[in-house]
N, C-alpha and C positions, 0 to 999 in steps of 0.2 A: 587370407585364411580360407574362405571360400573354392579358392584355386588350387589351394593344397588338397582341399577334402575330395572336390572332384577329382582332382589326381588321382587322388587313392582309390578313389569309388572305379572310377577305369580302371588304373592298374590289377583291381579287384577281377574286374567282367573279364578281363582279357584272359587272368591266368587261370578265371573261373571256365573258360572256355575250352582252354588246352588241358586244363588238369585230366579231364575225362575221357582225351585221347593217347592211344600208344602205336608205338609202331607193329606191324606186321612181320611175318616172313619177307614179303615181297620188298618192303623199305617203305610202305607207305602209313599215313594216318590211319586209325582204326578208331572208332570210338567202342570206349567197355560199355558192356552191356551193364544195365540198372544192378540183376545179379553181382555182377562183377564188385561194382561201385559199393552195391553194402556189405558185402564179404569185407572190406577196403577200411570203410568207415568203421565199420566193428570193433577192428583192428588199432584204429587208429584213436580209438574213443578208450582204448584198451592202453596203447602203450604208443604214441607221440613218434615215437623215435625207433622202431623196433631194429634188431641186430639182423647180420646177415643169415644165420641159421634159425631166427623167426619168423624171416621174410620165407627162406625156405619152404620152413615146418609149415606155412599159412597155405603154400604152391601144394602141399603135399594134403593140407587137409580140403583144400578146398577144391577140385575137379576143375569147376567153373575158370580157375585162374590158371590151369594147364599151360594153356595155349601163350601166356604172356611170359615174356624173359623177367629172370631177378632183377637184373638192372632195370626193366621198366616198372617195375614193385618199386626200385626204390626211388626213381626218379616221381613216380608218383606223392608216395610219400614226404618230398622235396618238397613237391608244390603243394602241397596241401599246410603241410607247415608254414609254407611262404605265404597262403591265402587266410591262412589263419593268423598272421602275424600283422598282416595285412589289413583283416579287418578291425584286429585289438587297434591297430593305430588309427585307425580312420572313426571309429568310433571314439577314441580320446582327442583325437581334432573337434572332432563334432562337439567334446563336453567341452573342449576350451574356447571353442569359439563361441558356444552359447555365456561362458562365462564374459569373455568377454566383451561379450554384444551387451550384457547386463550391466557387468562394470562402467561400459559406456556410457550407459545413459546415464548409472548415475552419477558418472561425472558429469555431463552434460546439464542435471537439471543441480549440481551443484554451481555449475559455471552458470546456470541461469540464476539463481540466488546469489550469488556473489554482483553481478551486474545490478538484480535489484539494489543489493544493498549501496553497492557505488551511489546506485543515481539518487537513492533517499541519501544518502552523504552529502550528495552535492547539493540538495534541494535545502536540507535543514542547514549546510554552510551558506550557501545567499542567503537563508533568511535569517540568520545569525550576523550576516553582512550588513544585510541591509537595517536590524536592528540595531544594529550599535550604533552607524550613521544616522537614525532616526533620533534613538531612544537612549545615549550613551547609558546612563542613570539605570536603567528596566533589566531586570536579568532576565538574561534571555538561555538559563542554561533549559535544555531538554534532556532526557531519558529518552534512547531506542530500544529499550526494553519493556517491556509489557510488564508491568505492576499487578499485583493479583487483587483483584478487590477483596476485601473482607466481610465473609457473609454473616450473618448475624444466627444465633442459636434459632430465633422464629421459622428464618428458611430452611434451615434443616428437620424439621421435624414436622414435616408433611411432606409425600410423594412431589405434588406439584411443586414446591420449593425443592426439593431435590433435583427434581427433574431440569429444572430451569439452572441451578449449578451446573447440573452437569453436560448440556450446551453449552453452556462457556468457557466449561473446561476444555470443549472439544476443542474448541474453537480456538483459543489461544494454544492449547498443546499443537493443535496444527500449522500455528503461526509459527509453531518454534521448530517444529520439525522438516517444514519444507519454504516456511517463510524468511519475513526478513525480523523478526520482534526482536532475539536477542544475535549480538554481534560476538559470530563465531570466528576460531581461530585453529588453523590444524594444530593439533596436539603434537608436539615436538616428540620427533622419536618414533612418530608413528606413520608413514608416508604410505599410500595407494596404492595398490600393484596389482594384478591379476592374480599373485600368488598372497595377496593380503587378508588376513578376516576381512577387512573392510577400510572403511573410510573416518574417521574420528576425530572430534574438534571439541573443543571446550570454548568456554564464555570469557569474554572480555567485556571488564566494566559493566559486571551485573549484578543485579541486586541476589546475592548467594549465591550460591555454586550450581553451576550448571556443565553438562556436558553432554555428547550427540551422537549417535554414531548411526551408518548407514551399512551394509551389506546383501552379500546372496545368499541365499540359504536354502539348499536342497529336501526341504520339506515344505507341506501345504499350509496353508494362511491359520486353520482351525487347529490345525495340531502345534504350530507357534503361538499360538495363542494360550492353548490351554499348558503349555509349558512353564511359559510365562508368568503366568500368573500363581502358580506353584510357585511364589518365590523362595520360598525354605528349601528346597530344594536344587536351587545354585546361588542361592546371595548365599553366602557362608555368615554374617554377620548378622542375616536374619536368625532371632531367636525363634518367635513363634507367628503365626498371622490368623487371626479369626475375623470371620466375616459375622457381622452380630445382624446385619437387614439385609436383606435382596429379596427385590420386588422388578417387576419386566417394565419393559420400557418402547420406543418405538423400533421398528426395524428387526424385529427380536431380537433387542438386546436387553440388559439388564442394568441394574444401577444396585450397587452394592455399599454399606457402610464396615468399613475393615479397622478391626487394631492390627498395630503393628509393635511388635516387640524387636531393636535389634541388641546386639552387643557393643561395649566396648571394648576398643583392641587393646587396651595397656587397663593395667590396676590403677595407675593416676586417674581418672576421668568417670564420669557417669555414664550409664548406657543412654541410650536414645530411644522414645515410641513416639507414633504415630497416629492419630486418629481422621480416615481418608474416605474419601468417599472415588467408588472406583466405578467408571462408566463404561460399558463393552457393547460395542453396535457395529454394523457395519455400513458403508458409503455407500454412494450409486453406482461407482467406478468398480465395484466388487471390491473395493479394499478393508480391511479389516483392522478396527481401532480399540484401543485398550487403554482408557486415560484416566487420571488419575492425580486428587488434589486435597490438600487439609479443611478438615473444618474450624473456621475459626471457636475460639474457648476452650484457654487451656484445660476446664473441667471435662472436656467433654470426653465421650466415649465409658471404659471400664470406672469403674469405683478407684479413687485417688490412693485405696490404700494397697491395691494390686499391682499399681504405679508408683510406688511412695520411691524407688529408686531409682526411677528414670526423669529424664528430662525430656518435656513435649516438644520434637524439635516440627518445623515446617517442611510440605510437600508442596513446593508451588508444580504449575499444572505439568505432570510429563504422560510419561506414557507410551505406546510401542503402534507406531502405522506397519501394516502389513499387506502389502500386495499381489496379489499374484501375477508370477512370470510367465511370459509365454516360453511354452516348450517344459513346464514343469519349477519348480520350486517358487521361492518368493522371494520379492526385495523386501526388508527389511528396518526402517529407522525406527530406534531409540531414543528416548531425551529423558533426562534425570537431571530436574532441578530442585534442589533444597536449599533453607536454612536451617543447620545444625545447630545454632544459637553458642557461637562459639564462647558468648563470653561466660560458660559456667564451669571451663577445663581453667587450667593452669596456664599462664603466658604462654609458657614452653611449648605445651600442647594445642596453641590454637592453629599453629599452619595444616594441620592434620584434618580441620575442621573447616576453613579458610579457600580450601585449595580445591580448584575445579580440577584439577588431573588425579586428585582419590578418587573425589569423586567417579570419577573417566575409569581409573583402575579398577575400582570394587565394588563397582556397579555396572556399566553400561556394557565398558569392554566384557567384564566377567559376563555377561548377560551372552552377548553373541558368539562369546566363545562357546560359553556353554549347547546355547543351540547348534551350533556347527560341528559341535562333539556328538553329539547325538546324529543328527543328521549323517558323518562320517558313520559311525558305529550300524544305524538301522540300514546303510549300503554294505558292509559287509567290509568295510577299506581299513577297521581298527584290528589287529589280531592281540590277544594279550598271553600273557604267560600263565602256566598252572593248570592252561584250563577256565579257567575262570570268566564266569559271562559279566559284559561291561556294565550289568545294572549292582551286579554282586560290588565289582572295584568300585562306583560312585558310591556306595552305600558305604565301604569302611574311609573312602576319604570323608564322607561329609561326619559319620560318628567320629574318626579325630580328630578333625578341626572343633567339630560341636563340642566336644567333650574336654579338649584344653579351653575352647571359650566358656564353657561354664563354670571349669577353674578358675579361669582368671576373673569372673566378673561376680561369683560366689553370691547367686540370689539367694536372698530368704526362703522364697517361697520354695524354691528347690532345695530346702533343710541343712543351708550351710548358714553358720553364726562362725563368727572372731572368737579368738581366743588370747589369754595373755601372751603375751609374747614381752621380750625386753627391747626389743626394735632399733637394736643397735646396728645394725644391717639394715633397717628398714623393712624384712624379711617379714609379711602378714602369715600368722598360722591362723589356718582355718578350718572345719570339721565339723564331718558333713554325717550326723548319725543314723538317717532314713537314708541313704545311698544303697540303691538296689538294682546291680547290673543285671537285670531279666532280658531274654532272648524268647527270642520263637523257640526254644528247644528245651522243655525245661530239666532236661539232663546238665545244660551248659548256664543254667542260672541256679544265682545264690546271693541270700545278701548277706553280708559281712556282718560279724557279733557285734562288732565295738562300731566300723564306720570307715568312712573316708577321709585321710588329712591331707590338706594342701597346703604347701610351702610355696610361699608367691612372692614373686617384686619387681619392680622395674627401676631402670635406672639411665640416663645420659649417655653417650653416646659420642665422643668428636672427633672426626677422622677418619672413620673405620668402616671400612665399604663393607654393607650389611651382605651381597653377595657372596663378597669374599668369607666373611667369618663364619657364616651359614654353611659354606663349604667344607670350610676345616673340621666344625662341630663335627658335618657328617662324614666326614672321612678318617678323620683323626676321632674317633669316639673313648678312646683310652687316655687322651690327654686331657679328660678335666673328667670321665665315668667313672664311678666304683662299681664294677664289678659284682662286688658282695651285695649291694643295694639293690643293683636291676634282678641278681639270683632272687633275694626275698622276694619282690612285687613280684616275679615269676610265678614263684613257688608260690604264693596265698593266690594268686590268681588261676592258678594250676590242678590246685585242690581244695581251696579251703581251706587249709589249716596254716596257721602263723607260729613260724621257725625263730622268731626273732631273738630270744633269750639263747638257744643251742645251734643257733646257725654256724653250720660246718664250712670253715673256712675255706674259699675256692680261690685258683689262681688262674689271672688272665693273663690266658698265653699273647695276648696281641692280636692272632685270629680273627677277623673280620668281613665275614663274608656278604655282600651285597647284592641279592636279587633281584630282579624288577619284576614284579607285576602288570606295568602299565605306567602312559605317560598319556597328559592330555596333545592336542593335535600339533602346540607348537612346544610343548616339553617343557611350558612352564611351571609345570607340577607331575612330579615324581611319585609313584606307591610302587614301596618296593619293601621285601621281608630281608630282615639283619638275622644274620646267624653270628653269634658272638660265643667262640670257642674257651672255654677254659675245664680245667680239671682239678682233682679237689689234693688238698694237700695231704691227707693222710697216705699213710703208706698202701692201707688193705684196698682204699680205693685209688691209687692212682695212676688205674687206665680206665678207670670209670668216665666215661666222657661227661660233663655237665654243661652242655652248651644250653644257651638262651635264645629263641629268638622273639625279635619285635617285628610287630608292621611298623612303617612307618614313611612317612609323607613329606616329601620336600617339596619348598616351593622358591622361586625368588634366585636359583643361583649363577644363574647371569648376566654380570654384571655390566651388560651392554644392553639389556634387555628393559623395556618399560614395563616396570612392577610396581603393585604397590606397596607390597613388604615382601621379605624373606624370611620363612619360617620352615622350620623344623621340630614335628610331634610325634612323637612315637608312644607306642604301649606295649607290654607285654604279652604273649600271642602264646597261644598252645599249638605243639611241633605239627600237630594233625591240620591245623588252619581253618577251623570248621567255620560256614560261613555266617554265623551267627555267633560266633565267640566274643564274651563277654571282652572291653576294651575299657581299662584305666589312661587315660593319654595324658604325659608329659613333655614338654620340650620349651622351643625358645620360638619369638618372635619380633622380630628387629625392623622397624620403620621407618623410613628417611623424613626426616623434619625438613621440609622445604617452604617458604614463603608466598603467599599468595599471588603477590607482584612478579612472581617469578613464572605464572602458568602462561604469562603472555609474551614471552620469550622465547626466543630459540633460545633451548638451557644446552646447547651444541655438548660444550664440554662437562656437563653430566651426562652425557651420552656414549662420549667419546670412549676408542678402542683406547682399553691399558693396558699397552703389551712392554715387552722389556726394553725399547727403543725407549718411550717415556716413563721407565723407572727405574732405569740404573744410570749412576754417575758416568759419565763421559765427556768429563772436563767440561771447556766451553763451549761444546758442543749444544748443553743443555741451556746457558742462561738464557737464550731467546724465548723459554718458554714457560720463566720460572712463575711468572703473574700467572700464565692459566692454569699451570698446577696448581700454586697457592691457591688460585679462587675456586677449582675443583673439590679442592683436599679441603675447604673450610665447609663443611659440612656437619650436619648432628642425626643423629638418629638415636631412637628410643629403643631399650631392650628388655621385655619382657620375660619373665622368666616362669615357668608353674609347673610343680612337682604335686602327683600324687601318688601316695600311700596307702596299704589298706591296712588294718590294726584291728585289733583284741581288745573289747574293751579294758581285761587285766595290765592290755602293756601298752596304753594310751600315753602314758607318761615317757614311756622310752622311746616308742616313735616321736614321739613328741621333741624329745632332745637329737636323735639321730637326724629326723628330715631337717631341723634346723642347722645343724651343724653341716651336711653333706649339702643343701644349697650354698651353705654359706661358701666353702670348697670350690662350687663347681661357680660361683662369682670372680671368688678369687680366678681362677684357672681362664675362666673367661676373660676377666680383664686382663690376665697377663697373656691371654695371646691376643686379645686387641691392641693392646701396646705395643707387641710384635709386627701386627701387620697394618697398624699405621704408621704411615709417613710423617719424618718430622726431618727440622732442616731447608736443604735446597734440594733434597733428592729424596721427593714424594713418590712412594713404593707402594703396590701389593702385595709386595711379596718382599721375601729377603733379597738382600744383597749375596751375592757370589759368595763362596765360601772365605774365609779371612784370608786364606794362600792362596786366593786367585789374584788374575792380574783386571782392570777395567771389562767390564763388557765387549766394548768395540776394539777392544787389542785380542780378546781374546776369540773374538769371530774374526778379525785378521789372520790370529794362528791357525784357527779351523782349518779356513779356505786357501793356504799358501799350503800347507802339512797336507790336505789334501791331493791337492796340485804337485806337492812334491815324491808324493809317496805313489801315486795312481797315474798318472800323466795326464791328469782332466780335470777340467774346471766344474768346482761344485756347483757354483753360482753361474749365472749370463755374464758372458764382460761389458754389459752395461751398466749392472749391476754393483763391479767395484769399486773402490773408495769413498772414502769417508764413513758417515754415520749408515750410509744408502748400504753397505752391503751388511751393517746388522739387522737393518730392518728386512733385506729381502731371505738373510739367514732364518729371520726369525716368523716367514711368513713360508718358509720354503715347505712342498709338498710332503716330503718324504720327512719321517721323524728321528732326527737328528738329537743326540744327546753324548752329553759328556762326563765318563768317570774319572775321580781320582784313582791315583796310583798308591795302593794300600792298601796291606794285607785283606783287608775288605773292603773293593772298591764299593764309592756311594756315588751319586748322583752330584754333580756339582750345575750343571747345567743343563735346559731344555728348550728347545724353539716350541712354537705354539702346537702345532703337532704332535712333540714328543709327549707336552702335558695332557695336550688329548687322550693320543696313542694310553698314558698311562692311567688318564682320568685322577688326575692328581692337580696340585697347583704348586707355585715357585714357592711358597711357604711350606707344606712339604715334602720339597723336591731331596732336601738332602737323608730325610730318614726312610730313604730307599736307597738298597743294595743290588749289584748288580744283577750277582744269582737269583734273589728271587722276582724278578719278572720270566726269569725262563721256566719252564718246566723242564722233567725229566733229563728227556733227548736234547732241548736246548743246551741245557748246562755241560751233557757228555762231548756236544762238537764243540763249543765254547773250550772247555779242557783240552781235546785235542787242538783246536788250531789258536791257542792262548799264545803258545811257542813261536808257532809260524808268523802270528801279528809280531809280537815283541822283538822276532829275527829279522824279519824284512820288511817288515813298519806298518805293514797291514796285511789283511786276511778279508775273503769272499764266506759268508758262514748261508749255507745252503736255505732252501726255506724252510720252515719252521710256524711252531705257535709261545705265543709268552704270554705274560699275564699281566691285567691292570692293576690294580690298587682297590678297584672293588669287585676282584675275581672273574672279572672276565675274560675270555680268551681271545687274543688278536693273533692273525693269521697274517703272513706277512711274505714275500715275493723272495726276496734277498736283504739281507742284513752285511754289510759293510764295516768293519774296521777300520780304525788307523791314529796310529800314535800323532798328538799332536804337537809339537817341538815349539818350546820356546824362541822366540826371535831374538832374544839377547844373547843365550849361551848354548842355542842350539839343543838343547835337554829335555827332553821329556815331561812337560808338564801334565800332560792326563792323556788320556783313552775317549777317540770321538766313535760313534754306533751311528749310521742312518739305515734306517728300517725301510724299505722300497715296498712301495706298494702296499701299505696292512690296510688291516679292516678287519671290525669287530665280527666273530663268526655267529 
């Protein structure tokens, strides 16, 4: 890497060298005078690239450059863009090689922790040996885990008793962070890389849930620091944190006693709090520490009755080492270990609480992602849409998430109480009368007459890849929304006033448009505004537009991705977006129930790509592989759900039956498309199967690639690639996005390779309620019409390039698009219509 940079750094001096000469009359070198060169540079600070009648017009305004030829203006120009292209690359070598000089080491001092740990293996097996041959009778088991003592209420309530926890704290938090105390394991699904957040392991065979994580991060040790400890500000699941003591300590640092409030993720379960004692100092190495542990008694901290709904779970010692790197930024580790006290949830729900990879998910990882997000953004590498500066977009995701988890977990003290309900659904109504959406703006704040109602409930889950259904929700939002429901919370949220008795019937056209705002760095969380088109059915107003739109937040939708849930919350938004707009959030949140026994695993095939090779039937093709779908597909996941409303105290009663009935609706609707997109059988699907009049999968990418072949005189595929199962896999891995329509007065969508579902941002579940016109626009459609003929005469057509559209209105821009009828191999006939799109890309 070194040899490349020098490279460049030469290539640099060299052309730095000639750029500043030109030739003469005579034929020889000439260097431009200083003059010359910033007349040049002006120029070129101006416009990169200038035409040949600017280079002209430059000759004519400038005197100085008389004397030089256009062709030496532009040859100039050349090099200057080439020196300048030159140094972009040389300074991005320089940032990757400092990365991964970084990464290095910390592999290096992981592989030196890994060996300690070996050799205490080996040490505690001889003497495990040698005890049994002594002692048969003695157990001789051990713990390599570090046990937290339990300090007694006396030490805590004096400084010096404080003070002395909180050395110990250090002390073992550092044993876990760079030592051998607890026996880590890489976290499956999450492998090392130069282009990685980092490095991430969880605990084996430890007493509670623990997990670790190391990275780079382009910011200084103090400013990670003070990040950090804002935890409400990226734990999503923190509800509140109050520091009740802090008094100074040695090294300037301090020693802090904190409650901690968090949430729980489902209505089955209790939330969780904390009472901790947090130590922040720094080392002699310049490194900088941030640790952090319980105090033992469950009384301790707040008054029990501020608590009366939470369970006091455990922080055994973690906390965050931060060091600084040379050449700028810091290395990083984290450790977060708890006991959650699993046993106060529901059987169901304890692997939730059990499982050291939540933990990993919704804390640790969340943690460095978050730093790394900020760190991109304060370099200037995040652009967003709107307009919109990156502290504005973190502030409406954290108010959604915040505001469906206060739904769901409906505190007292936040002035929500039960209400009757007949709980035939299980469906909790709840109603919340002090609910007052205030803003920094108080044009944009109001509080409701009657209040806030939430319709909540969770329920089971098996089979049904949370990914996937999180997807459809937000794609397909017509297949389980009313409409008329998101118009009212609009509209009371719009004005203030409640429609609900004379709400003028609207119809939704289908209409669905999806905008982004913003994604975090690796696109595991989506903000983006819905525009949902409808218009009203009266006749006086039926060009009146009454569209709605929501903000709204995805997370979780790829299902190859290490998540710890998939959710989707939205609220109703005023058209103007102002960035203090008052937000109601509703939506879903879906969690994979997985076993504790199972963090120490490669869980390989929970990991595993599911593409259409493993879930479509193709004879005996598939039985070799039916055990790891079966133990894939035996899966559960928990699905939360929470609706709010806002109401008139006069018409509490009719919201009151409406939001019960329209959850109960969008249950129903949900569980019939999770019955749709789980697998049952020998042929475990994400998606549907082929339309009922198609033929296999793998017969039907044989037709592709032979109808291709016979209509074109070239092969789609490599002929390595052919036969057997091997060319629907490379079909369906292939660059270009390939898709196939039926033949019918409206063609639809019968098939797509990975690409085409990209290309359309859609999934195999709803691949068939797409039509073929509308991915095109305008112009699309008019050379479609024209050359529809020329395909169907001589069995394909070249359709020029063009733009078409996704599924959530985006525009893809695309090289050449290809035709060609694809003929059945039985009788030679025309089974459908194959499209590959060459080259696209999102504009």
């Amino acid at each position: 890497m070194a040899m490349a940079v020098a490279h460049h750094q030469h290539r640099e001096s060299s052309s730095g060298s000639s750029i500043n000469k030109h030739l003469n009359d005579a034929g020889k070198y000439v260097r431009y005078t200083y003059e010359q060169v910033e007349a040049l540079e002006r120029l070129y600070a101006e416009c990169p690239k200038p035409s040949s009648l600017r280079r002209q017009q430059l000759i004519r305004d400038c005197p100085i450059l008389s004397n030089i030829e256009p062709k030496q203006i532009k040859v100039w120009f050349q090099n200057r863009r080439c020196r300048e292209k030159q140094r972009k690359e040389s300074s991005r070598l320089q940032t990757v090689n400092r990365k991964l000089s970084a990464m290095n080491k910390l592999l290096m001092e992981e592989n030196d922790r890994l060996q300690k740990q070996v050799s205490q293996l080996v040490c505690e097996n001889g003497y495990m040996r040698q005890q049994l041959h002594t002692a048969p009778a003695t157990d001789a088991s051990c713990d390599s885990v570090v046990t937290t003592p339990q300090h007694s209420l006396r030490d805590a309530n004096n400084p010096a008793g404080l003070l002395s926890i909180a050395e110990e704290t250090l002390a073992e938090f550092l044993s876990k962070a760079t030592g051998t105390a607890v026996d880590w394991v890489q976290m499956p699904g999450m492998k090392p890389g130069p282009d990685s957040v980092g490095i991430f392991a969880i605990s084996q065979s430890c007493s509670g849930v623990a997990a670790r994580a190391c990275g780079l991060v382009s910011l200084e040790p103090t400013k990670i620091a003070e990040i950090l400890k804002d935890r409400p500000s990226w734990f999503r699941d923190c509800r509140s944190l109050e520091v009740f003591t802090m008094f100074p300590a040695g090294n300037g640092g301090t020693v802090e006693l904190i409650y901690t409030q968090t949430y729980a993720p489902t209505t089955l379960a209790p939330a969780r709090d904390f009472w901790t004692l947090r130590y922040t100092t720094s080392l002699d190495n310049g490194s900088f520490v941030v640790c952090e542990r319980s105090l033992s008694g469950s009384g301790a901290g707040p008054s029990g009755a501020s608590a009366a709904q939470f369970v006091r779970a455990e922080m055994l010692p973690s906390g965050y080492l931060i060091r600084p790197c040379e050449g700028g930024g810091s290395i990083i580790h984290i450790v977060d270990h708890l006991n959650l006290e699993a046993w106060s949830v529901p059987e169901v729900l304890r692997p939730l609480y059990e499982s050291s990879k939540v933990v990993a998910q919704k804390r640790t990882i969340a943690a460095l992602r978050y730093i790394r997000q900020i760190a991109q953004e304060t370099s200037g590498e995040v652009v967003y849409s709107l307009g919109r500066q990156p502290a504005v977009l973190r502030t409406f995701s954290q108010r959604l998430i915040r505001g469906f988890n206060d739904a769901v977990n409906g505190f007292n003290d936040d002035g929500w109480s039960l209400i009757n309900c007949d709980g035939a659904e299980d469906i909790i109504m709840a109603i919340n009368s002090t609910k007052n959406l205030t803003t920094t703006n108080p044009a944009n704040s109001f509080a409701f007459l009657g209040g806030i109602l939430c319709a909540k409930a969770s329920m089971l889950l098996q089979n049904v890849p949370p990914a996937v259904l999180v997807r459809f929700l937000r794609e397909h939002r017509s297949e389980w929304a009313d409409f008329n429901v998101d118009a009212y919370s609009a509209a009371s949220l719009k004005s203030g006033s409640y429609a609900y008795p004379g709400m003028r019937p609207t119809r939704f056209t289908g209409g669905q448009i999806i905008m982004p705002l913003g994604h975090t760095i690796e696109q595991e969380e989506l903000l983006e505004v819905v525009r949902l088109e409808g218009h009203s059915f009266s006749q006086e107003e039926a060009f009146a537009s009454r569209d709605i739109h929501l903000l709204q937040i995805c997370s979780g939708v790829d299902e190859n991705a290490v998540g710890a849930c998939s959710e989707l919350v939205f609220a109703p938004i005023d058209e103007m977006f102002p960035d203090d707009a008052p937000l109601l959030p509703s939506g879903f949140r879906i969690i994979p129930l997985e076993s504790k026994t199972s963090d120490s695993k490669d869980a390989l095939a929970t990991h595993r790509t599911l593409d259409l090779t493993s879930s479509l039937e193709v004879g005996s093709t598939t039985n070799h592989n039916a055990g790891d779908l079966n133990s894939f597909h035996n899966t559960r996941s928990v699905l939360t759900i929470a609706f709010q409303f806002p109401f008139e105290s006069s018409l509490q009663d009719n919201v009151v039956s409406m939001a019960r009935q329209y959850v109960r609706n969008v249950i129903s609707s949900v569980q019939r498309v999770a019955m749709a997109i789980s697998p049952s059988g020998l042929s475990p699907s994400v998606g549907p199967k082929l339309s009922p009049g198609s033929p296999e999968a793998l017969t039907l990418a044989n037709w592709i690639c032979q109808s291709y072949s016979y209509h074109l005189g070239a092969e789609l595929l490599q002929p390595d690639s052919v036969g057997g199962d091997s060319m629907l896999k490379h079909l369906w891995h292939h660059q270009d996005a390939i898709l196939c329509c039926s033949l019918k007065s409206v063609p639809v969508f019968i098939f797509a390779n990975q690409a085409g579902l990209d290309m359309l941002e859609t999934t195999l579940v709803a691949l068939q309620d797409i039509s073929l016109d509308k991915i095109f626009d305008e112009s699309g459609r008019k050379t479609l019409c024209t050359d529809f003929g020329k395909l169907m005469q001589q069995g394909f057509a070249y359709l020029p390039a063009g733009i078409c559209m996704s599924t959530m209105g985006r525009h893809v821009s695309y090289e050449q698009a290809i035709g060609w009828k694809v003929l059945s191999g039985e009788d030679n006939s025309v089974h459908c219509l194959a499209f590959s799109f060459v080259n696209w890309s999102f504009v």
